[in-house]
MIMAR-623271 format. One record per atom (N, C-alpha, C): residue number from 1; residue in three letters; atom name; x, y, z. Coordinates in pm, 1 decimal. Atoms other than C-alpha are relative to their C-alpha. Layout:
<sites>
{pos NUM | code ALA | site CA | X X | Y Y | Z Z}
...
</sites>
This chain:
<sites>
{pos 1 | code UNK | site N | X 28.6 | Y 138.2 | Z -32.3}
{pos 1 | code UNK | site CA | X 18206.4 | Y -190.3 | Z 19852.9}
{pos 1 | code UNK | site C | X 79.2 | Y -38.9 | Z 124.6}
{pos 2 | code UNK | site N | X -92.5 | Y 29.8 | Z -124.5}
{pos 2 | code UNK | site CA | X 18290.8 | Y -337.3 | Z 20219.1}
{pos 2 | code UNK | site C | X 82.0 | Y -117.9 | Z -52.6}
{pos 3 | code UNK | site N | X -119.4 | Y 184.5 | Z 7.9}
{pos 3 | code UNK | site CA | X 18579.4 | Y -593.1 | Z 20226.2}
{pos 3 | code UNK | site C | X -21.8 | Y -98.7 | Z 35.4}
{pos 4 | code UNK | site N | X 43.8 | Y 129.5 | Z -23.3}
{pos 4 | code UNK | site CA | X 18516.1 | Y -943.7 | Z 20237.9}
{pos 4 | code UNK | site C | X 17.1 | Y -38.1 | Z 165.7}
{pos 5 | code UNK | site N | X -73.6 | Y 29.7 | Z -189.4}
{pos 5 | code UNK | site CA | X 18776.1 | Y -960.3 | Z 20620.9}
{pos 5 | code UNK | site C | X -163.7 | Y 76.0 | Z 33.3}
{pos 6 | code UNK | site N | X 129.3 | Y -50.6 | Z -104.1}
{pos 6 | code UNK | site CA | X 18499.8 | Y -684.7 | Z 20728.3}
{pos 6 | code UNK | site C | X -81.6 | Y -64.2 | Z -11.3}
{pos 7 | code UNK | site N | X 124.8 | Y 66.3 | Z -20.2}
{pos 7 | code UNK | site CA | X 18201.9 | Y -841.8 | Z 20654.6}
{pos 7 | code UNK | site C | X -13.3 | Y -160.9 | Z 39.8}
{pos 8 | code UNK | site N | X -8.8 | Y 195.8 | Z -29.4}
{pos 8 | code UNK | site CA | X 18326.0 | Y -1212.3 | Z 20782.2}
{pos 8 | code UNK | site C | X 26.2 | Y 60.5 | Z 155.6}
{pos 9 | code UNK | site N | X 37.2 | Y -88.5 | Z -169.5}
{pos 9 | code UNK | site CA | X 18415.2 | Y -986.0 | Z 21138.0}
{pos 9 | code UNK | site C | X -148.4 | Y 45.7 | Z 60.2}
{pos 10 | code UNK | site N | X 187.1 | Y -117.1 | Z -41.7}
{pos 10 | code UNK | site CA | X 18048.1 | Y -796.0 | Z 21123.7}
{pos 10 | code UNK | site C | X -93.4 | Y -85.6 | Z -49.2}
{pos 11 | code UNK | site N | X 71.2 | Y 80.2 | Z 4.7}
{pos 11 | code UNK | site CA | X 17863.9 | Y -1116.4 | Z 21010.0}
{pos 11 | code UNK | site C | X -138.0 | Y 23.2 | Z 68.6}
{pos 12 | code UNK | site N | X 135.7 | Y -8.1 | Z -55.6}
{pos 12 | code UNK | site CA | X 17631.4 | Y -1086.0 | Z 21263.2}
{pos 12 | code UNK | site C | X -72.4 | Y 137.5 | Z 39.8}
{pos 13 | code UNK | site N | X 17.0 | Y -100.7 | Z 54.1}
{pos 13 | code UNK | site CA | X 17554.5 | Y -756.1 | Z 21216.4}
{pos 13 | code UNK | site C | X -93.9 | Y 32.4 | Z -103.3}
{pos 14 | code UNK | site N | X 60.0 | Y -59.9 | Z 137.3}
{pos 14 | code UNK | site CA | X 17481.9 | Y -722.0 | Z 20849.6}
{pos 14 | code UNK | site C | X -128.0 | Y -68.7 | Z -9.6}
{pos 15 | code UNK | site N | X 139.4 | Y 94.6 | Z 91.6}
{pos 15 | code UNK | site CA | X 17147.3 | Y -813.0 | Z 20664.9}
{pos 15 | code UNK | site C | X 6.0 | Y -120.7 | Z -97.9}
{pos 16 | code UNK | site N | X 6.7 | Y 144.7 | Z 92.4}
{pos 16 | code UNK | site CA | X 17109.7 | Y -1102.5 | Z 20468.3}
{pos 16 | code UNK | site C | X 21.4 | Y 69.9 | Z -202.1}
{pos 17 | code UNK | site N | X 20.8 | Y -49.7 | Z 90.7}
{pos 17 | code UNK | site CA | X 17017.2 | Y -854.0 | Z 20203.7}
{pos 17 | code UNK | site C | X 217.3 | Y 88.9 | Z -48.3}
{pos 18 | code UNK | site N | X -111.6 | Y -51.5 | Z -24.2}
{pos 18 | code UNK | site CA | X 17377.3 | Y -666.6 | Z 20254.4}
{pos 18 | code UNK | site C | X 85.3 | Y -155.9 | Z -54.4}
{pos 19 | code UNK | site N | X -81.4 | Y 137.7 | Z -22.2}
{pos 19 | code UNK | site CA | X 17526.5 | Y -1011.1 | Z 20247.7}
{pos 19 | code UNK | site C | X 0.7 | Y -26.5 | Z -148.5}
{pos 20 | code UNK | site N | X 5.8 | Y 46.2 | Z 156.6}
{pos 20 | code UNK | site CA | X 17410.3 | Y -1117.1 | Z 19889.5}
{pos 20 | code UNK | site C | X -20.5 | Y 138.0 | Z -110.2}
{pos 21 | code UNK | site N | X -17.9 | Y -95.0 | Z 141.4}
{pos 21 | code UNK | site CA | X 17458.9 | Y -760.7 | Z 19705.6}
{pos 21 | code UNK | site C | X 136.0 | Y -22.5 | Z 60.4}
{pos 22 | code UNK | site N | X -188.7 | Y 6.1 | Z 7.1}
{pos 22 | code UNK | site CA | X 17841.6 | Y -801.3 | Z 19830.1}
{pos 22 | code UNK | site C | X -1.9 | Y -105.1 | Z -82.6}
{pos 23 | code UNK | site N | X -45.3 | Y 107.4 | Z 61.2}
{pos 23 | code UNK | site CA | X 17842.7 | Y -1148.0 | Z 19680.6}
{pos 23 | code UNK | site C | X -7.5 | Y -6.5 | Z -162.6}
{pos 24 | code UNK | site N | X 38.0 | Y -3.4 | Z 157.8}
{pos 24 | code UNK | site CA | X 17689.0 | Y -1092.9 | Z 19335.1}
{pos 24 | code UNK | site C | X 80.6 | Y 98.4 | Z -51.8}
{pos 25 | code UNK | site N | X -53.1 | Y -96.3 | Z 26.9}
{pos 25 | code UNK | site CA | X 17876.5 | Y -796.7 | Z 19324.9}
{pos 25 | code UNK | site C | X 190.7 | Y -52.1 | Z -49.5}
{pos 26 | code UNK | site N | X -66.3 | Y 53.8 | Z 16.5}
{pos 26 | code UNK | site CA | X 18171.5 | Y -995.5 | Z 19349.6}
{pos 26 | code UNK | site C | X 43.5 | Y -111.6 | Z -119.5}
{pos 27 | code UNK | site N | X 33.3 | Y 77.0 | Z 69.4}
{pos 27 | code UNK | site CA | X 18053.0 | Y -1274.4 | Z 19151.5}
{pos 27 | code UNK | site C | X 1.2 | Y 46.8 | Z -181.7}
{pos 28 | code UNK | site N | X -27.5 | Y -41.4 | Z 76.6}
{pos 28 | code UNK | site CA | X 17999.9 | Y -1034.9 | Z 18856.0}
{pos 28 | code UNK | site C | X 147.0 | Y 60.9 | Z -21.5}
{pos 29 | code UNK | site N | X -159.5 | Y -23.9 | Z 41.6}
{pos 29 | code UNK | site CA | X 18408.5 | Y -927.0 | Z 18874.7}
{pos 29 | code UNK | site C | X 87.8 | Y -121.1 | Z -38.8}
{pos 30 | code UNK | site N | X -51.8 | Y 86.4 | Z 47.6}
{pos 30 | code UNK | site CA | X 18476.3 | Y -1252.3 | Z 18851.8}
{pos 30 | code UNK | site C | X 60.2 | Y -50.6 | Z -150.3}
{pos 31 | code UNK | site N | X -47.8 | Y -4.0 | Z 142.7}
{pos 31 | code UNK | site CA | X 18705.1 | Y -1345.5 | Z 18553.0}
{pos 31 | code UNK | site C | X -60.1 | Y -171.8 | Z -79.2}
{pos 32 | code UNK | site N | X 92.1 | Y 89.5 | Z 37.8}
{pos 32 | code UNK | site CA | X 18507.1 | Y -1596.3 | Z 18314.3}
{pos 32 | code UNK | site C | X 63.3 | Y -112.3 | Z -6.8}
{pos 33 | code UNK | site N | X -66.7 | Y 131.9 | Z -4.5}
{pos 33 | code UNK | site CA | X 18764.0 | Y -1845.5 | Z 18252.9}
{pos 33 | code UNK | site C | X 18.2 | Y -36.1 | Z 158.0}
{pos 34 | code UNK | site N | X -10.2 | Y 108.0 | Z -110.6}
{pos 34 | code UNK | site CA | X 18833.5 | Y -1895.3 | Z 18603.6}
{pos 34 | code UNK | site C | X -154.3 | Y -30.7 | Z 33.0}
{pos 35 | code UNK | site N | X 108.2 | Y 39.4 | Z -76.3}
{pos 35 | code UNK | site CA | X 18430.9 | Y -1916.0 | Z 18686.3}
{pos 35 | code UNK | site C | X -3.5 | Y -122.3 | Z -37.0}
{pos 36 | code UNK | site N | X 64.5 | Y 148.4 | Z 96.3}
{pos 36 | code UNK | site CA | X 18399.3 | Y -2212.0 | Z 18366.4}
{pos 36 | code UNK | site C | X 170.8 | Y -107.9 | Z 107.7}
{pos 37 | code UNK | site N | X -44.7 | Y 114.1 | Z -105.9}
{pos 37 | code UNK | site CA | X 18680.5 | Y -2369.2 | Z 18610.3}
{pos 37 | code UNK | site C | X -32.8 | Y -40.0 | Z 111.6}
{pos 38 | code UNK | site N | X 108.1 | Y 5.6 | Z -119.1}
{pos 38 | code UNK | site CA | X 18499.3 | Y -2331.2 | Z 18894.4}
{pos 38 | code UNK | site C | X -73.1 | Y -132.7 | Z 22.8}
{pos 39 | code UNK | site N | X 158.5 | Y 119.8 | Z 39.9}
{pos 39 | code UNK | site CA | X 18160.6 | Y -2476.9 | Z 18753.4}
{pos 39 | code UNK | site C | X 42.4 | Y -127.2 | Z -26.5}
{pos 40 | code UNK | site N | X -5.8 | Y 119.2 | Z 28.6}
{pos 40 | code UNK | site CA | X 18347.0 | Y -2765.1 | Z 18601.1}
{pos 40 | code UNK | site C | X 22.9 | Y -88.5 | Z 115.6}
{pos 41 | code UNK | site N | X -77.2 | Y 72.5 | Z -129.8}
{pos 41 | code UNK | site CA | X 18503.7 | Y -2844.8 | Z 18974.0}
{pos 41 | code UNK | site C | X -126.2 | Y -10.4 | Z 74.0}
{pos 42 | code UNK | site N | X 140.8 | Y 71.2 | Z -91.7}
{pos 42 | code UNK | site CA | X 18172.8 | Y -2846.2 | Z 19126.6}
{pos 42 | code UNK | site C | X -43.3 | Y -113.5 | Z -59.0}
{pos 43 | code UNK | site N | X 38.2 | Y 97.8 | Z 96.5}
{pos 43 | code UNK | site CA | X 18046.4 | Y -3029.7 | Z 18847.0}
{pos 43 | code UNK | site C | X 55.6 | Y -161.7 | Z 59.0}
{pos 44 | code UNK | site N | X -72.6 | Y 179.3 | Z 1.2}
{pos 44 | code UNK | site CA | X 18295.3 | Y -3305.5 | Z 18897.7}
{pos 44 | code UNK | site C | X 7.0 | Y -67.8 | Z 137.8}
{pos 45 | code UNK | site N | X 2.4 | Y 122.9 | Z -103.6}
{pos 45 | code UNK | site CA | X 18286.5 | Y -3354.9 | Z 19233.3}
{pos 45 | code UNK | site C | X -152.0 | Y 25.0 | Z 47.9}
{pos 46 | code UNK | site N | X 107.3 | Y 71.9 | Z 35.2}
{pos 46 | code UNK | site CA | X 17886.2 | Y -3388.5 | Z 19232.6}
{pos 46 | code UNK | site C | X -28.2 | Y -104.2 | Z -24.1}
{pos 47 | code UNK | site N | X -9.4 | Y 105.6 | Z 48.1}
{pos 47 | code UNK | site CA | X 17903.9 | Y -3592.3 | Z 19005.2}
{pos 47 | code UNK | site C | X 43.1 | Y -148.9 | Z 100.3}
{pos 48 | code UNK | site N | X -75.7 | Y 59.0 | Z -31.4}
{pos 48 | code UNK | site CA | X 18150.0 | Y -3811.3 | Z 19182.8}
{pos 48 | code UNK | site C | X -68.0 | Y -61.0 | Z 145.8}
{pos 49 | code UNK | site N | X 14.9 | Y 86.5 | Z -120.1}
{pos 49 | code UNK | site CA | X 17937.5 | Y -3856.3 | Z 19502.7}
{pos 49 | code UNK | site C | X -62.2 | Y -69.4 | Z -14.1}
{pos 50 | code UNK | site N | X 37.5 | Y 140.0 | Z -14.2}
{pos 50 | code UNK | site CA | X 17809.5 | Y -4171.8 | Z 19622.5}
{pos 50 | code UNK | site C | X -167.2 | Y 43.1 | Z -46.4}
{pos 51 | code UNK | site N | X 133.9 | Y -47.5 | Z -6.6}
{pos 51 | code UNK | site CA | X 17431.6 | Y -4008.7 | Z 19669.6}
{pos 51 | code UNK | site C | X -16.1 | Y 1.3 | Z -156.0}
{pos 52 | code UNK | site N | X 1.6 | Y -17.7 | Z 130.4}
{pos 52 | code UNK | site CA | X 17474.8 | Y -3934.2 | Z 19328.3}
{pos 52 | code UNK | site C | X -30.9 | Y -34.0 | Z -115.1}
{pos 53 | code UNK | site N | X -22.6 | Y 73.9 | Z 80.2}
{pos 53 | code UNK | site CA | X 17591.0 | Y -4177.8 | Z 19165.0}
{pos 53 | code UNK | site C | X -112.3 | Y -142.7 | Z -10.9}
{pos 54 | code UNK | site N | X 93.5 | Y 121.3 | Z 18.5}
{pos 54 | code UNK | site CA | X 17352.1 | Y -4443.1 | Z 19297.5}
{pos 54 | code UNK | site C | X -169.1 | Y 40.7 | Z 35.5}
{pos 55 | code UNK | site N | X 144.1 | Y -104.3 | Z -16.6}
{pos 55 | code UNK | site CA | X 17006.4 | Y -4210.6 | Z 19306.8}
{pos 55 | code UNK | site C | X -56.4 | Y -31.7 | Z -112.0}
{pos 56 | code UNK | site N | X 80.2 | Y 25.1 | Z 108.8}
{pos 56 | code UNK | site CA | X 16719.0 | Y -4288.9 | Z 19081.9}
{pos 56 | code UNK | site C | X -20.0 | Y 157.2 | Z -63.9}
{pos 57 | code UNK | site N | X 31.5 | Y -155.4 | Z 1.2}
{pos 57 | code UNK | site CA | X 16672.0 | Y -3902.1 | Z 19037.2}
{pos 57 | code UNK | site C | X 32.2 | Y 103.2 | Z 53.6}
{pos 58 | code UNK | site N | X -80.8 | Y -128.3 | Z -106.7}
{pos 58 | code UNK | site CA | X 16851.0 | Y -3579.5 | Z 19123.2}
{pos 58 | code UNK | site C | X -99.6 | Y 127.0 | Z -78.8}
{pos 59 | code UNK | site N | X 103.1 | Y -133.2 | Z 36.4}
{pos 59 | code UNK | site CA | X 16642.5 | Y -3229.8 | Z 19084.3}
{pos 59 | code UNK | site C | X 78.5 | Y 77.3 | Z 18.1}
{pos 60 | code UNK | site N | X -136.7 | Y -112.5 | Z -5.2}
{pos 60 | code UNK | site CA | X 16908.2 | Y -2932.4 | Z 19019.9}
{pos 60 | code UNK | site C | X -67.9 | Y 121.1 | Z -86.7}
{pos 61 | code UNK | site N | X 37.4 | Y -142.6 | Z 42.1}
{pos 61 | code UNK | site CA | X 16817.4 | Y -2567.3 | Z 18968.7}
{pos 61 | code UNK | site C | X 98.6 | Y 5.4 | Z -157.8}
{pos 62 | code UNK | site N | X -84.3 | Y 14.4 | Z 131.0}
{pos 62 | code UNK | site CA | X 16908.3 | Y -2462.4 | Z 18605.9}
{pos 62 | code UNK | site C | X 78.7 | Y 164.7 | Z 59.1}
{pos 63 | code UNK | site N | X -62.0 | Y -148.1 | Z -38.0}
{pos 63 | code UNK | site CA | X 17159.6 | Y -2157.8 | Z 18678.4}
{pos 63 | code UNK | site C | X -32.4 | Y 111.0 | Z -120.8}
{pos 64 | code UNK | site N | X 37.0 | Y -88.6 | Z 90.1}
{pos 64 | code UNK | site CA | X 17124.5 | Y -1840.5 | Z 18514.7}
{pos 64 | code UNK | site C | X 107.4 | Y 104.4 | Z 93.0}
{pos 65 | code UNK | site N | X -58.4 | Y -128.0 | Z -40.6}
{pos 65 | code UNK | site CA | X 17335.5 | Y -1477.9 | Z 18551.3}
{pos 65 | code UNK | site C | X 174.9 | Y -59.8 | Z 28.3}
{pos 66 | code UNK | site N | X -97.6 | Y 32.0 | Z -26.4}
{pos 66 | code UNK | site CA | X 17607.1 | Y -1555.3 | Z 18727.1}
{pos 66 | code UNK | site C | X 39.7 | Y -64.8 | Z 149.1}
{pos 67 | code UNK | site N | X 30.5 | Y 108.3 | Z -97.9}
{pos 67 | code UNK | site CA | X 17509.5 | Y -1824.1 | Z 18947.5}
{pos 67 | code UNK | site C | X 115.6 | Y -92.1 | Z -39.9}
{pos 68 | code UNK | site N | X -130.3 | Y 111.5 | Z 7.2}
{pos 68 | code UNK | site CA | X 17781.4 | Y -2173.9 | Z 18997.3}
{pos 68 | code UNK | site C | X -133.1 | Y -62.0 | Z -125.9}
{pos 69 | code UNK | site N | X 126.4 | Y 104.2 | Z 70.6}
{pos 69 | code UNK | site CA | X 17662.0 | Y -2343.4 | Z 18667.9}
{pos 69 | code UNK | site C | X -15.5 | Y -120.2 | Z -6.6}
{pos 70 | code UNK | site N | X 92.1 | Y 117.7 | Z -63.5}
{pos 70 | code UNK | site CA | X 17440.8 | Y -2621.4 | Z 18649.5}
{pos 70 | code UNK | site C | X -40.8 | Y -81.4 | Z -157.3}
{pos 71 | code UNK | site N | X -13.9 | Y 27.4 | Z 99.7}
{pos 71 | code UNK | site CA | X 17450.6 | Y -2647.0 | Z 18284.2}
{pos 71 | code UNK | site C | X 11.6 | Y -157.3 | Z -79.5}
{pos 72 | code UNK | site N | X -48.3 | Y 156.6 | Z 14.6}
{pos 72 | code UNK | site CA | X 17658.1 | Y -2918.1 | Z 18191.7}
{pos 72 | code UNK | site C | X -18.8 | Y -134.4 | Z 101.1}
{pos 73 | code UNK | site N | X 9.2 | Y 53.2 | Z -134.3}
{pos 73 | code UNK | site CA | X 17632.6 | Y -3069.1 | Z 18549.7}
{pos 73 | code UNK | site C | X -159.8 | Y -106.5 | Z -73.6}
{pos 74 | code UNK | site N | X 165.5 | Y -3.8 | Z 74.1}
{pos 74 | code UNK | site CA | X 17249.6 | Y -3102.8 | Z 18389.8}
{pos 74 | code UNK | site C | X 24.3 | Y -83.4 | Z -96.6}
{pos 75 | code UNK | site N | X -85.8 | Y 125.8 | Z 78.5}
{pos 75 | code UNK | site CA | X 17383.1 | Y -3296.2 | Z 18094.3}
{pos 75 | code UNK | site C | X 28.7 | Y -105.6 | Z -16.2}
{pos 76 | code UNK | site N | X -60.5 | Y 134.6 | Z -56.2}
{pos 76 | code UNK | site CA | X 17554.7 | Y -3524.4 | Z 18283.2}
{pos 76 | code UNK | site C | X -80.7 | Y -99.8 | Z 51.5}
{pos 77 | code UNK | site N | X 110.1 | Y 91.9 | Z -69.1}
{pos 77 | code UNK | site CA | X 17278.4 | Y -3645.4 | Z 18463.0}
{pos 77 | code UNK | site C | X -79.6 | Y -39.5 | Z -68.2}
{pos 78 | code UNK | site N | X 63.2 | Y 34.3 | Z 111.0}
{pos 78 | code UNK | site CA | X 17083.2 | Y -3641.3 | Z 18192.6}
{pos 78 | code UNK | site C | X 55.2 | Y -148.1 | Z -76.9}
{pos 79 | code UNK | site N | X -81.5 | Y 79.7 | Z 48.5}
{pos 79 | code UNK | site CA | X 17345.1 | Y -3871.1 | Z 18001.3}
{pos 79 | code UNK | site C | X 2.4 | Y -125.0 | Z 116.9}
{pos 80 | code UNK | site N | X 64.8 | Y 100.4 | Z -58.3}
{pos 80 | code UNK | site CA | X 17297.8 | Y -4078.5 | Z 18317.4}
{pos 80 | code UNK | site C | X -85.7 | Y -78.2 | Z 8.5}
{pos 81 | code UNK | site N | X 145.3 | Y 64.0 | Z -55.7}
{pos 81 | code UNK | site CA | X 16957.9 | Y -4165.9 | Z 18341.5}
{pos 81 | code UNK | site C | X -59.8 | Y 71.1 | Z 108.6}
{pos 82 | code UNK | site N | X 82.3 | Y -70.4 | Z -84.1}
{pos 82 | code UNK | site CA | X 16875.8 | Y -3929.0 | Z 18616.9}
{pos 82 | code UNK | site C | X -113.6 | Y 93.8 | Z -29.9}
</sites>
């Protein structure tokens, strides 16, 4: 697997395709408790923006694998009214 420094140097270089098997690849080493801290920190500051907060309707991919989740995020809005 190339190193993150290399492939942020050779950017313009690599494939797109190259680009997102490093990331998933990564993404799956990831340790689970820190991802569910992650997700919750996106989560919260989402939540938290203005667009957000005063929007009749937000449309959000449902995550799956080991995508940023969208789960609870989903929930929330729900529990809103969005």
């Amino acid at each position: 697997m190339v190193p993150l420094r290399t492939l942020v140097k050779n950017m313009e270089m690599l494939e797109k395709s190259e680009i997102r098997k490093y990331i998933k690849e990564k993404r799956k080493q990831l340790d689970s408790a820190l991802k569910e801290q992650w997700d919750e920190s996106i989560c919260r500051k989402v939540l938290s923006m203005y667009e957000i907060r005063h929007s009749f309707c937000v449309y959000c991919y449902v995550s799956f694998d080991q995508e940023a989740g969208t789960h609870k995020l989903i929930e929330y809005l729900i529990d809103m009214g969005k």
